[in-house]
C-alpha positions as CSV (number, residue, x, y, z in Angstrom):
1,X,129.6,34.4,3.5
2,X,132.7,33.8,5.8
3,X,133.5,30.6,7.7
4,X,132.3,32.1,10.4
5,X,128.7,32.4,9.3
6,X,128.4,29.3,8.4
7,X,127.3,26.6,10.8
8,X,130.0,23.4,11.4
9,X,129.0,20.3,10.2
10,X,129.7,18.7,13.6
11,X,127.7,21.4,15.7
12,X,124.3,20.6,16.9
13,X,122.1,23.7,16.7
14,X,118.6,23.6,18.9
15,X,116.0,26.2,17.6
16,X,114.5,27.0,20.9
17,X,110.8,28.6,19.9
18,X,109.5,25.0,19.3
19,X,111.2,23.2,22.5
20,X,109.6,26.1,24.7
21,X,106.1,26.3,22.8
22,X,106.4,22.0,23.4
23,X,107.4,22.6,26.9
24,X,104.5,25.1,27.6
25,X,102.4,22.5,26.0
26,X,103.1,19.7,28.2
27,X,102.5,22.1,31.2
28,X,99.3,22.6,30.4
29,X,98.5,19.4,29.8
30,X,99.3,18.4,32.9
31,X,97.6,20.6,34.7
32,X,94.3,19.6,32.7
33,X,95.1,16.3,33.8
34,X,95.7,16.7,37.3
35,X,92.1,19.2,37.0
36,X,90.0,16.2,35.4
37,X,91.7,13.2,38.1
38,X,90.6,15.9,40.8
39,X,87.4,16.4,39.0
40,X,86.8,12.9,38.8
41,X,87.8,11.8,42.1
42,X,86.2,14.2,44.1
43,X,82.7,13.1,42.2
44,X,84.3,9.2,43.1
45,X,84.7,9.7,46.8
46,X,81.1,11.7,46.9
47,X,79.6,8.8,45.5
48,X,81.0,5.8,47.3
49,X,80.7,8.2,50.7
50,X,76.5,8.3,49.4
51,X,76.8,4.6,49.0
52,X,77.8,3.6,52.2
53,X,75.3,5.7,53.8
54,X,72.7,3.7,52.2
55,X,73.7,0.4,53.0
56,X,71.2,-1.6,55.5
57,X,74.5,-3.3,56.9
58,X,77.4,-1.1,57.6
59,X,80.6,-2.6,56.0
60,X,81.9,-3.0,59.4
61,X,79.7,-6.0,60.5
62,X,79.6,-7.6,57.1
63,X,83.0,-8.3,57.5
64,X,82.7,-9.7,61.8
65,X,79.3,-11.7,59.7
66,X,82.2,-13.1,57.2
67,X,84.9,-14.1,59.7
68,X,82.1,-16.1,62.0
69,X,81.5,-17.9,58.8
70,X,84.7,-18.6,57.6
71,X,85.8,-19.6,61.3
72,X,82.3,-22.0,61.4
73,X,83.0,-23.6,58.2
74,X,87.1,-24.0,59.2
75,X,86.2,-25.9,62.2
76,X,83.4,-28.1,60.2
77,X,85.8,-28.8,57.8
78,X,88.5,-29.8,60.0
79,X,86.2,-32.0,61.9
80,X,85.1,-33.5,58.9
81,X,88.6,-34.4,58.0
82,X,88.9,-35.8,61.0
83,X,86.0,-37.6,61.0
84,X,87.4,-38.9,57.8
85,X,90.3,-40.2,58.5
86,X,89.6,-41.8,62.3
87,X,91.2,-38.5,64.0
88,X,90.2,-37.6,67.2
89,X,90.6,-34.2,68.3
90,X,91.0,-35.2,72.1
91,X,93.8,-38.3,71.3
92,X,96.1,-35.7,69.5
93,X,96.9,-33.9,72.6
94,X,97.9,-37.0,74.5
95,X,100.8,-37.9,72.1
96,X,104.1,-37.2,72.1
């Protein structure tokens, strides 16, 4: 064997079968992946789409329901406070 034939000490040398049978590897992975999250949502969205149709109350008016409550118990609480502490709502107004 010459020098030539020989490979340097400081050369790197790649083999390129396994870097292109990984590379095809990872493709198809992928695409296996991005097959079962389309698999999976699609089956996702068809359910929750069934789910709301079967509700008695549509999500909609649950949530006006909610704020009427939240804004009811707000108000009790604040007048509560006030009650509390000898507040009046009407005497804050007239300060200044």
């Amino acid at each position: 064997m010459n020098k030539s034939d020989m490979p340097s000490s400081g050369s790197f040398q790649l083999n390129s079968t396994p870097m292109i049978v990984g590379a095809a590897l990872i493709g198809a992975g992928t695409m296996i992946g991005l097959a079962g999250l389309i698999v999976g949502g699609t089956a996702m969205i068809s359910a929750t789409r069934k789910w709301l149709r079967e509700l008695e109350v549509p999500p909609s008016e649950v949530v006006k329901q909610k704020l009427n409550q939240t804004k009811a118990a707000t108000v009790a609480g604040a007048s509560a406070w006030q009650h509390h502490n000898g507040v009046h709502a009407h005497s804050a107004h007239g300060r200044s």
